[in-house]
C-alpha positions in Angstrom: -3.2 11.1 9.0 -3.9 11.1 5.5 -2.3 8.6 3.2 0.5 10.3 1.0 -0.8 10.7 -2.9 1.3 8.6 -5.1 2.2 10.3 -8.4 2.5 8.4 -11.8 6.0 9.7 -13.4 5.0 11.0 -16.4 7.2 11.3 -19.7 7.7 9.4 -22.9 5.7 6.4 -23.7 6.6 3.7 -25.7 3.8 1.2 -27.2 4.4 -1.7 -28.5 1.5 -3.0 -31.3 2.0 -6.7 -30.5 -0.5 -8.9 -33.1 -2.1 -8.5 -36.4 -5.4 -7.3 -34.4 -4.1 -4.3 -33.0 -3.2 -5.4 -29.7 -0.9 -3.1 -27.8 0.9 -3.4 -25.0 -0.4 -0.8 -23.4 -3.8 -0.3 -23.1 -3.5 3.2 -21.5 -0.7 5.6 -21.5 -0.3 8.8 -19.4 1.8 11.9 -20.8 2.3 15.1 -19.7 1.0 18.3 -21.7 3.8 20.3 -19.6 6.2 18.1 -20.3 5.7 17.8 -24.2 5.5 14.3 -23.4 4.9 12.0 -26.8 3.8 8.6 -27.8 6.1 6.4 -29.7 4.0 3.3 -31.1 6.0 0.6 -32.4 5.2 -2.0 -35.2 6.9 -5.7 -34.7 7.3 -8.1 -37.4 6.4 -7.8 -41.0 2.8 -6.1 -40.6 2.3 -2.5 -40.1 -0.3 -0.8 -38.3 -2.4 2.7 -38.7 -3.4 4.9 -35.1 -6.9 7.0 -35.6 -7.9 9.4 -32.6 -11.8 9.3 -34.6 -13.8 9.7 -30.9 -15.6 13.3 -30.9 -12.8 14.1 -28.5 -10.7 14.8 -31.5 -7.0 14.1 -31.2 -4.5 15.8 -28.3 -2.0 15.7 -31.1 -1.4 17.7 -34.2 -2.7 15.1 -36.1 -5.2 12.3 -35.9 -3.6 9.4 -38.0 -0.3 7.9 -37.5 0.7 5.0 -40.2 3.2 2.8 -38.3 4.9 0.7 -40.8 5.6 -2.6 -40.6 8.9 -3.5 -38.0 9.2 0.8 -37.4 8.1 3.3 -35.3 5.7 7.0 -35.4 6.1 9.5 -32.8 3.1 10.9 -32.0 5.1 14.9 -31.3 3.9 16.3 -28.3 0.2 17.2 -27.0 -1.1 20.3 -28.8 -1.1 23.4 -25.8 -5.2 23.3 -26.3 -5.0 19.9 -25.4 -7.8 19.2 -22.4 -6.2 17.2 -19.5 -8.8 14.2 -20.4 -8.5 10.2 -21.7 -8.1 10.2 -25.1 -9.6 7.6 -27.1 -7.7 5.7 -30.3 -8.2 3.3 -32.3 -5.3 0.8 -33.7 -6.0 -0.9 -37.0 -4.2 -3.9 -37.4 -4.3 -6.2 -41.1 -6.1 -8.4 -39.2 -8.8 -6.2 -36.6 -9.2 -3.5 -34.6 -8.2 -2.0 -30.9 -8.9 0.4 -28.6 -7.0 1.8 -26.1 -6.5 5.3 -25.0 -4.0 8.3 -24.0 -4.3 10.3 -21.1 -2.6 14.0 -21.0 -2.1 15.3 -17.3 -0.4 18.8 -17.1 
């Protein structure tokens, strides 16, 4: 007998942007194109933060940049409906470097 797939619960995704360099929290996050699932990326302290979607992939969102600023929050809005169910890579641009983690939209 086959073993039973295990599904990931999709729906809203928090990420926290924990150090000057861009380091998240998260280094993958899995939303639902169906769902209208978003991306909330949150900036602690006193330094702010700025997410690029600059791969050839484009961006599954409306837009490509996202300023977070510092100790708030950007939504990302949900996937766009021509959004491919692919990883998604982005860049976080911290004051003091650079990371890169990604999104994944799932129907």
């Amino acid at each position: 007998m086959a073993a039973p797939t295990i599904l990931k619960k999709l729906g809203p995704q928090q990420v926290r942007i924990l150090q000057e360099d861009g380091q998240v929290d998260q280094s993958t996050v899995t939303l639902s194109r169906v769902g209208k699932d978003q991306v909330t990326w949150f900036a602690h302290g006193s330094h702010k933060a700025t997410i690029v979607f600059a791969s050839p992939d484009g961006s599954p969102f409306h837009d490509t940049t996202f300023q977070v600023p510092a100790g708030g929050s950007v939504a990302s809005g949900p996937a766009k409906t021509t959004a491919q169910y692919k990883p998604y890579k982005y860049i976080v641009i911290g004051e003091q470097g650079v990371n890169d983690p990604k999104v994944i939209i799932q129907p």
